[in-house]
C-alpha positions in Angstrom: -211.6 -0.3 24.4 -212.4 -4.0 23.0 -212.8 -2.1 19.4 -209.2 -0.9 19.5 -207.6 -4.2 20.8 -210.0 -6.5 18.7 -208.6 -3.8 15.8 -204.9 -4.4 16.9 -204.9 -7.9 16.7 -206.3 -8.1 13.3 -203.7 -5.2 12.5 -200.7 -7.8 13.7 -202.6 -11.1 11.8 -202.6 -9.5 8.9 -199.1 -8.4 8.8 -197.9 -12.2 10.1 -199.8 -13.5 7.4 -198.5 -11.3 4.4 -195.0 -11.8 6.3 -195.4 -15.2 5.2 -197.6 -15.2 1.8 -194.1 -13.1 0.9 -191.4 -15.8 2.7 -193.2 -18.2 0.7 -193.1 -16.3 -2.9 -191.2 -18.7 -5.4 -188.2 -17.0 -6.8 -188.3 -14.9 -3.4 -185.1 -16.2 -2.7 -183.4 -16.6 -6.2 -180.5 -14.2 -5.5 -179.4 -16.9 -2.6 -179.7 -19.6 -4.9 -176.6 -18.3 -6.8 -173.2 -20.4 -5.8 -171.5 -17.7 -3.3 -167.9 -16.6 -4.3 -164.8 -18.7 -4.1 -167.4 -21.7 -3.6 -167.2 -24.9 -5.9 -168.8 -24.7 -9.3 -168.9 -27.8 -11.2 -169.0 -25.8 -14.2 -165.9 -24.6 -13.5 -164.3 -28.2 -13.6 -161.0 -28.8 -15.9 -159.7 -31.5 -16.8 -155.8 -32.2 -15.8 -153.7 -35.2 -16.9 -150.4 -36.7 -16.7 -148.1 -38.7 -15.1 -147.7 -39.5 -11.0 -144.5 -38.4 -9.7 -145.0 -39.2 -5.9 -148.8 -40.1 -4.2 -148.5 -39.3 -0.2 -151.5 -41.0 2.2 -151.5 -38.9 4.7 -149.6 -35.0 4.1 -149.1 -32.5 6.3 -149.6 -30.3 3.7 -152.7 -28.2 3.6 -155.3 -29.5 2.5 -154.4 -32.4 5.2 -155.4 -35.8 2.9 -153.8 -37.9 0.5 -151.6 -35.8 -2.3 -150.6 -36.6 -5.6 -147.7 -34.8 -7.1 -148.7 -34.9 -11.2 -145.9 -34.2 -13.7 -148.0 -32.6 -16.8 -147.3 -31.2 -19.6 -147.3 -27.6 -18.1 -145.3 -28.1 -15.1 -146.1 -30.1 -11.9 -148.9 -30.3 -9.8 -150.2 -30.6 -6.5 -153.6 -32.8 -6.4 -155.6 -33.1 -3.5 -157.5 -36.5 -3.2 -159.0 -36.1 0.2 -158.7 -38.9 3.2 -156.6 -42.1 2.1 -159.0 -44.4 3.6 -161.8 -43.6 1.0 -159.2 -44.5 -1.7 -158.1 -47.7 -0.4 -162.1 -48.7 -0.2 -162.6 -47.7 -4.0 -159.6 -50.1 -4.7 -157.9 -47.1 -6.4 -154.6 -47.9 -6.8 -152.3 -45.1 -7.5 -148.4 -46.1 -8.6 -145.5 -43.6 -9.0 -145.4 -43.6 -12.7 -148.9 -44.2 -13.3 -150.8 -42.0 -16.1 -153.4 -40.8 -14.3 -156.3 -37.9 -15.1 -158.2 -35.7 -12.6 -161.5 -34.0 -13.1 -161.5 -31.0 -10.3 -160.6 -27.2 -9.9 -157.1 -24.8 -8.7 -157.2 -23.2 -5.2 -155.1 -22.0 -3.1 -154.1 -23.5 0.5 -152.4 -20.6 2.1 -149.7 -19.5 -0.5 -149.3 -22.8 -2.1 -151.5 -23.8 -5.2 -153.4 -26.8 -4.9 -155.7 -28.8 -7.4 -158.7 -29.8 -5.9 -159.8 -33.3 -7.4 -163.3 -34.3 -7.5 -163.0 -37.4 -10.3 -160.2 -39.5 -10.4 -159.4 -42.0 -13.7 -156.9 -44.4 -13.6 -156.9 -46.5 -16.2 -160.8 -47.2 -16.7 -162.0 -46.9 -13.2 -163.2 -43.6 -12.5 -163.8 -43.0 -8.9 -165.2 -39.8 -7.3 -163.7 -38.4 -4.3 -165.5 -35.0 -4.1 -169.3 -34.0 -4.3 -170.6 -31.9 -6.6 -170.2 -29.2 -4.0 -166.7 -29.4 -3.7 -166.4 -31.7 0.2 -164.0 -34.0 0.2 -166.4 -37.8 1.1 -165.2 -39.7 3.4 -164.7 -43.9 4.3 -167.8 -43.6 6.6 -169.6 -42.5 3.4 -169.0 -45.0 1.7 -169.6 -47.9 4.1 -172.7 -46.3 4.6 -173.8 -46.7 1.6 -173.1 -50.5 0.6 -175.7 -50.0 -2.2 -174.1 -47.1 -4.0 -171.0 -49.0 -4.0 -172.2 -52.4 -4.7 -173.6 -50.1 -7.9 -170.4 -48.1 -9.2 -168.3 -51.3 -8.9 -171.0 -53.1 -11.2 -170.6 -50.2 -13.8 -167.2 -50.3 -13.6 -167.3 -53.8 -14.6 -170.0 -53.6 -17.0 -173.0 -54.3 -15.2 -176.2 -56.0 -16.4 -177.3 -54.3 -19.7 
């Protein structure tokens, strides 16, 4: 009897263990690693310029944020910015009229179009309002982070060399 339990327990502590020699396999997981479909692709980024038409704070429009309605050489376009508040930290000043150009990607917010800005350029000042994955940051972020913004406003300027 203490043969066949002493054998069952070695049975199950060897399995556990090559459970997690395999969990732990580099490359076990590589399929996952792949960005999932409809999800934000920085290498699918374009590049969209033109001239501001109207700039809304706060729309009710989906995505909820701060819109930009861009007048561009192939028609007009809705641009996404994200919350208003992060803007007005940046100091990004956006002017009906103003030639401005967007670094982001086209989606779709129910039926209606919508160009998801993650780079914003006005002038010389380029300010980010998306990550790299595609979220909208926020005015917490950025007050957060006094540091990182201490830093882009020095190489805005210039900075030390």
């Amino acid at each position: 009897m203490f043969l066949k339990s002493s054998l069952m327990v070695a049975v199950v502590c060897a399995s556990a263990c090559a459970a997690l020699t395999f969990a732990q396999r580099p490359g076990a997981n590589a399929g996952s690693a792949k960005p999932a479909s409809g999800s934000y692709d920085t290498a699918k980024d374009a590049s969209l310029q033109g001239t501001v038409l109207s700039f809304t704070e706060n729309s009710q429009t989906a995505p909820l944020g701060a819109h930009v309605l861009l007048q561009t050489s192939a028609g007009n376009v809705d641009v996404h910015l994200g919350d208003a508040r992060f803007l007005r930290l940046a100091k990004l000043n956006i002017t009906q009229g103003a030639s401005l150009r967007f670094v982001g990607q086209m989606s779709s917010a129910g039926k209606n179009p919508v160009f998801l800005a993650r780079l914003v350029q006005v002038g010389a000042q380029v300010v980010a309002v998306r990550s790299d994955h595609g979220l909208p940051l926020g005015a917490a972020g950025v007050r957060a982070n006094k540091a990182l913004l201490a830093n882009a406003q020095a190489e805005q300027k210039g900075g030390a060399r």
